[in-house]
C-alpha beads as a LAMMPS data file, in Angstrom:
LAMMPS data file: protein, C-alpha beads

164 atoms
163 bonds

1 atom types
1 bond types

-500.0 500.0 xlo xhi
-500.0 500.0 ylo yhi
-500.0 500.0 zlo zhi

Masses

1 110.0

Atoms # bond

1 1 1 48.912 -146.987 -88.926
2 1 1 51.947 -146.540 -91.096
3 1 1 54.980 -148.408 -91.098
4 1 1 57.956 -146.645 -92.698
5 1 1 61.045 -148.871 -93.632
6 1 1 64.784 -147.955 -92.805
7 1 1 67.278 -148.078 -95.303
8 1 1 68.419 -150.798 -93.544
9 1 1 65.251 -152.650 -94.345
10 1 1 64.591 -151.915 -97.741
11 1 1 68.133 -153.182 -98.208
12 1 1 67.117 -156.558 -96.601
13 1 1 64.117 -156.813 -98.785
14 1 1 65.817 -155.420 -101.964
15 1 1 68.098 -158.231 -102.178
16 1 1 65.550 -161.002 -101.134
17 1 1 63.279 -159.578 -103.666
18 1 1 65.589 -159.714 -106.258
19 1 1 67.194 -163.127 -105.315
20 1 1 63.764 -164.665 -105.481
21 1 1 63.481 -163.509 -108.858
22 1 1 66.366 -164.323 -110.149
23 1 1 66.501 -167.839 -108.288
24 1 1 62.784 -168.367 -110.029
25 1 1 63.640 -167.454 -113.438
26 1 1 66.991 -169.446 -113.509
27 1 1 65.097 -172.502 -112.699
28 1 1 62.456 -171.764 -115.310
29 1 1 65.120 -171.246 -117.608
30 1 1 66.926 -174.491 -116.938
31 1 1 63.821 -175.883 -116.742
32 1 1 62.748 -174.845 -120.685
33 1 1 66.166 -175.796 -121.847
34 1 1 66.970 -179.309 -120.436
35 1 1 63.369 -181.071 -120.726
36 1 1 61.329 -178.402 -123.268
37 1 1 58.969 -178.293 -119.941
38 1 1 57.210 -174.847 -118.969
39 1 1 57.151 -173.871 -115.255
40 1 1 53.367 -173.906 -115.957
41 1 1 53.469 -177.170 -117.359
42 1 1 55.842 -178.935 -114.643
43 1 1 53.490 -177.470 -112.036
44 1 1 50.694 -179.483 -113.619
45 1 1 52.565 -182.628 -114.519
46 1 1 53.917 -182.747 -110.713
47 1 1 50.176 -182.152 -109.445
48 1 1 48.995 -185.107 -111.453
49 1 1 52.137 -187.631 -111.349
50 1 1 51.245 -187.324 -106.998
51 1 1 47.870 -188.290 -107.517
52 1 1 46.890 -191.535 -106.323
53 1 1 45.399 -192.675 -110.047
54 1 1 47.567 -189.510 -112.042
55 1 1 44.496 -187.804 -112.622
56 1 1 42.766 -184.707 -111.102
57 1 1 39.896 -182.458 -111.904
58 1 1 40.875 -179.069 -113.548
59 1 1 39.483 -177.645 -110.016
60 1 1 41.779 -179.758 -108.133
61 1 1 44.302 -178.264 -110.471
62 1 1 43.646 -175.175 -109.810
63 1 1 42.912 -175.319 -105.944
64 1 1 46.263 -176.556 -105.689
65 1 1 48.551 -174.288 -107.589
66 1 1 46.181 -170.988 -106.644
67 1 1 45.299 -170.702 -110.598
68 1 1 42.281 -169.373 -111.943
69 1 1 39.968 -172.456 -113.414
70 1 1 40.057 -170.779 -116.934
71 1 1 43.630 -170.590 -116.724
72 1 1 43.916 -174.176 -115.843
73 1 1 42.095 -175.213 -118.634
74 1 1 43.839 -173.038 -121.241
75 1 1 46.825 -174.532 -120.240
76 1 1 45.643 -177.894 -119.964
77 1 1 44.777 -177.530 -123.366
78 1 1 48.452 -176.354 -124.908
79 1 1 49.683 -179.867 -123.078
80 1 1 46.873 -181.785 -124.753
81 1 1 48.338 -181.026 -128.055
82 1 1 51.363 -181.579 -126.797
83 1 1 50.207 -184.879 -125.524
84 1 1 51.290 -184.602 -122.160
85 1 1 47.603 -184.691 -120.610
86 1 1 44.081 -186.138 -121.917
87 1 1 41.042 -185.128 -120.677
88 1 1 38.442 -187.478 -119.665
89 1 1 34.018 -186.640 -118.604
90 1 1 34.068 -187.556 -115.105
91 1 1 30.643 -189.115 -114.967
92 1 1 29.561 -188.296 -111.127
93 1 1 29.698 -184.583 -112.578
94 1 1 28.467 -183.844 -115.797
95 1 1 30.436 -180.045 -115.842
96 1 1 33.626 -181.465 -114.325
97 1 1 36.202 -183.283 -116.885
98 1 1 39.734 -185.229 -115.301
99 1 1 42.905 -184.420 -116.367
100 1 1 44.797 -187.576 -116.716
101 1 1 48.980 -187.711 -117.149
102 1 1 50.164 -189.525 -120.192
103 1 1 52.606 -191.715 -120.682
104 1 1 54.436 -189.104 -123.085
105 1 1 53.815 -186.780 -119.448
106 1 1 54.802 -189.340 -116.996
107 1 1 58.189 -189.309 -119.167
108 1 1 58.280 -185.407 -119.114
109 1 1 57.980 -185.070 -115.640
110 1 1 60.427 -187.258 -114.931
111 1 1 63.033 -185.848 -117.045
112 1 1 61.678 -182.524 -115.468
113 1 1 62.215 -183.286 -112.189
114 1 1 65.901 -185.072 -112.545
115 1 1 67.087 -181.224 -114.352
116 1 1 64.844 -179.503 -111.869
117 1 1 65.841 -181.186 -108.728
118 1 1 69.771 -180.654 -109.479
119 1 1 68.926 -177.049 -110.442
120 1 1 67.544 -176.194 -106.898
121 1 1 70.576 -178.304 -105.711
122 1 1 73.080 -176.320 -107.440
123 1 1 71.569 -172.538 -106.596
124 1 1 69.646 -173.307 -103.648
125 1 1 70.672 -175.692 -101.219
126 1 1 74.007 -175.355 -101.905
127 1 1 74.718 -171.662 -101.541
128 1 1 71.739 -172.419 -98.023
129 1 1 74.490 -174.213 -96.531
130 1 1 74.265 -174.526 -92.880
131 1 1 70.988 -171.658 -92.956
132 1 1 68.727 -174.044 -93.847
133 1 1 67.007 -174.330 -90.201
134 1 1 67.238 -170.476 -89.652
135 1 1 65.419 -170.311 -93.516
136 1 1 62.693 -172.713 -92.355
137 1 1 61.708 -170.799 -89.250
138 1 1 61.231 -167.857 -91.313
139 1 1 59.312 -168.937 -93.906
140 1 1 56.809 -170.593 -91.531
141 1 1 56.845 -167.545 -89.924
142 1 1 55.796 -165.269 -92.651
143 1 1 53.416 -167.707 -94.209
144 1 1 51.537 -167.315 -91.077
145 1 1 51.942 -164.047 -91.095
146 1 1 50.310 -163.935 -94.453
147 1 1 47.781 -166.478 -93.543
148 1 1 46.322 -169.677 -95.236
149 1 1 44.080 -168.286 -98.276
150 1 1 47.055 -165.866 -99.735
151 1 1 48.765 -168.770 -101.484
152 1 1 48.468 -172.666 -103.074
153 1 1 49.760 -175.130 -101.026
154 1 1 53.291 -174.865 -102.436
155 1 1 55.798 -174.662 -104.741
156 1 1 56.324 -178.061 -107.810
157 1 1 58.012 -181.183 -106.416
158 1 1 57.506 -184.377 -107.238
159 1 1 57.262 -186.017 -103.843
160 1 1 59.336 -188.974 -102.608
161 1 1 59.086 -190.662 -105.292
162 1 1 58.790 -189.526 -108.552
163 1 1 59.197 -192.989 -110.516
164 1 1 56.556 -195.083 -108.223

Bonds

1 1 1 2
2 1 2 3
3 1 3 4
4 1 4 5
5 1 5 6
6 1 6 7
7 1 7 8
8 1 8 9
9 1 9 10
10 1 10 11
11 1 11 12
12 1 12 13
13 1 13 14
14 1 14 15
15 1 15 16
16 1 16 17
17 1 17 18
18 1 18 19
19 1 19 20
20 1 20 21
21 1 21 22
22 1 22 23
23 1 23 24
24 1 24 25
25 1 25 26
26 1 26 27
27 1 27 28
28 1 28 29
29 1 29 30
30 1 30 31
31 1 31 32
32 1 32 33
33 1 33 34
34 1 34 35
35 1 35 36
36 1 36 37
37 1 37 38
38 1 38 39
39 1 39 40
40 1 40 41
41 1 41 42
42 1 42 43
43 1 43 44
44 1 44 45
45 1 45 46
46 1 46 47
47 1 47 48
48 1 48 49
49 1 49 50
50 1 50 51
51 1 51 52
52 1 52 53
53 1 53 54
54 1 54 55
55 1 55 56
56 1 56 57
57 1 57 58
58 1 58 59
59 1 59 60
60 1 60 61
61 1 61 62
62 1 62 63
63 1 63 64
64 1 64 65
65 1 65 66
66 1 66 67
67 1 67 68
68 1 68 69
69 1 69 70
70 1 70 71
71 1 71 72
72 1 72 73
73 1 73 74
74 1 74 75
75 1 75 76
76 1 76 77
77 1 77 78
78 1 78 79
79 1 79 80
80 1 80 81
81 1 81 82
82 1 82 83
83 1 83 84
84 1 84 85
85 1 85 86
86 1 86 87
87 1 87 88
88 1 88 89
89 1 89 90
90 1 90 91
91 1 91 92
92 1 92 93
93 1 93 94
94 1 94 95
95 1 95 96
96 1 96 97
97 1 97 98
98 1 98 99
99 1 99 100
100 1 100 101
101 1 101 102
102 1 102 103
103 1 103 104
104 1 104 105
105 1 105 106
106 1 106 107
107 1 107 108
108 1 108 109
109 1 109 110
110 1 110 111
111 1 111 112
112 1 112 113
113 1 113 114
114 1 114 115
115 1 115 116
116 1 116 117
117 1 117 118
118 1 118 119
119 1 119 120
120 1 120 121
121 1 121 122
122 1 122 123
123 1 123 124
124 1 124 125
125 1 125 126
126 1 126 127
127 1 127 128
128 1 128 129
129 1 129 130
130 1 130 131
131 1 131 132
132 1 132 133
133 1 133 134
134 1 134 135
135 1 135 136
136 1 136 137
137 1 137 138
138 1 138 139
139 1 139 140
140 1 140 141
141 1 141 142
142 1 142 143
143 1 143 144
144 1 144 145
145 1 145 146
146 1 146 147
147 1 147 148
148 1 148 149
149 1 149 150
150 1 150 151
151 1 151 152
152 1 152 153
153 1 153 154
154 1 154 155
155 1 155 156
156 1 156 157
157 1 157 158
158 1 158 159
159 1 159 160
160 1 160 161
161 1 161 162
162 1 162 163
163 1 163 164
């Protein structure tokens, strides 16, 4: 069965398209440049500073933000040089290793999440305004459109509480 778009359509998804874009490579930009943080790494730093104990198994990791494991790990690696993670055996698994937050991460994040946070302020909910209901709706309704194994659980955000 074949579903042809009207102008009128592709013109609706044209400009969401590109707005999504744009929107997520300003706030990777801003990102970089106030905290020296990668998208990548924030994602990471986020998953870990939530954690009860701020430590997760690269599996976990990867579960949660729909990366591959390998991915995870190379990654994981570039922000233990950095510092910003340690890895740990986890001795009920002798394959598995945790990936602990470090102090120098906890600190990252948090300056992360301050830039990040007034970022999404300044280009999101601002310019939302009073469609922020009518957004909601639709977003639940195409994620369930698109179903629950098509995506990680959601986008970086460092919970209620960030400095807990």
């Amino acid at each position: 069965m074949s579903h042809e778009l009207t102008d009128d359509e592709w013109a609706v998804w044209d400009a969401f398209y590109t707005m999504r874009r744009r929107l997520d490579r300003a706030l990777e930009l801003r990102l970089h440049t106030q905290s020296g943080v990668s998208a990548a790494e924030y994602e990471i730093l986020v998953g870990l500073g939530r954690s009860a104990d701020r430590r997760l198994r690269v599996r976990d990791i990867a579960d949660h933000i729909g990366w591959e494991k390998s991915r995870v790990s190379h990654q994981v690696t570039r922000m233990e040089r950095r510092g910003l993670v340690r890895r740990s055996e986890c001795p009920t698994d002798g394959r598995g290793t945790w990936v602990e937050l470090t102090a120098d991460g906890r600190r990252a994040m948090l300056t992360a999440t301050r830039g990040h946070t007034a970022a999404i302020h300044e280009y999101f909910v601002t310019s939302l305004g009073d469609d922020a209901q009518t957004l909601h709706a639709f977003a639940d309704r195409v994620l369930g459109a698109i179903g629950a194994d098509a995506s990680p659980d959601g986008p970086a955000r460092p919970g209620p509480d960030p400095t807990a």
